[in-house]
C-alpha positions in Angstrom: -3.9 -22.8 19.3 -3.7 -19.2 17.5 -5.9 -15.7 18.6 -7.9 -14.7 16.4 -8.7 -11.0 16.7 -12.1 -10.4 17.1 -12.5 -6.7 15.6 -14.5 -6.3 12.6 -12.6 -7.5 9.3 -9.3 -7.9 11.1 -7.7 -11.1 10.1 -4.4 -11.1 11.9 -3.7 -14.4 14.4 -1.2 -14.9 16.9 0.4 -17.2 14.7 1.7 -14.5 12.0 3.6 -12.4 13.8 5.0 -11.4 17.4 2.0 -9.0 17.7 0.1 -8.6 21.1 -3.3 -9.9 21.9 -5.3 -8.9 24.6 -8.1 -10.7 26.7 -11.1 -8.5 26.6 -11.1 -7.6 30.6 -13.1 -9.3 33.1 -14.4 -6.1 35.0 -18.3 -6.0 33.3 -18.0 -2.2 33.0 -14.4 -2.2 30.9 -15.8 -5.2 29.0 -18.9 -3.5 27.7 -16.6 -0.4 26.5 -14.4 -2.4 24.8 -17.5 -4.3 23.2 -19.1 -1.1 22.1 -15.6 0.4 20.6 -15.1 -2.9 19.0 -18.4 -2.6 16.7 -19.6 -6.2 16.7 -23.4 -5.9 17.8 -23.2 -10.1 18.3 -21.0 -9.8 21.1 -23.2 -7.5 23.2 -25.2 -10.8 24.7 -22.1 -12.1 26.0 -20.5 -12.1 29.2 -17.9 -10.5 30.4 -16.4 -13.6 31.7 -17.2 -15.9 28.4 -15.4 -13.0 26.1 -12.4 -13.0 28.6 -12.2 -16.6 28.2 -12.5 -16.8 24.3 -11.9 -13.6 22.5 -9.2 -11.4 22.1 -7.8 -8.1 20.1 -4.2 -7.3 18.6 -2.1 -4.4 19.5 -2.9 -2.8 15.9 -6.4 -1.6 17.7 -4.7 0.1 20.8 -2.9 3.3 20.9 0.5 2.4 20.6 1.2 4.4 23.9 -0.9 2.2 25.8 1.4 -0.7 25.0 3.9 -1.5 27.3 6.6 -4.1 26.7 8.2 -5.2 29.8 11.9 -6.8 30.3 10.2 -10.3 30.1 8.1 -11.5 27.5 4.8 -10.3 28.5 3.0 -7.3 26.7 0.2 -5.8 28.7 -1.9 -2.7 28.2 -1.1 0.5 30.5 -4.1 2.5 31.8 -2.3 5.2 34.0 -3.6 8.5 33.6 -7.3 7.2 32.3 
């Protein structure tokens, strides 16, 4: 089953390129920043968990330096120095 990414008129999906997509994170604090920088007011009822669970956002709305690509096939998203 493809990601969708859930920011605002973004229309990429897992399935059309090799492009990272990220869980929104667990942690209720992190979650409600990434909510608020993501724009989508309909997404503010939600839990942290249930958006962990069932939405996502490509790479294209991170800054490239916080993407890491490791020696095996996972991306992840750094946060040193934040």
């Amino acid at each position: 089953m493809p990601n969708f990414c859930a920011a605002p008129n973004c229309t990429r999906k897992s399935t059309q390129s090799d492009l990272a997509f990220f869980r929104f994170p667990r942690d209720p604090e992190r979650c409600r920043l990434w909510v608020e920088n993501c724009r989508r007011a309909d997404l503010e009822a939600k839990t942290s968990d249930q958006l962990n669970k069932h939405y996502r956002l490509c790479a294209k709305h991170f800054d490239p330096a916080m993407v890491c690509k490791t020696v095996s096939v996972d991306t992840c998203l750094s946060f040193c120095g934040l």
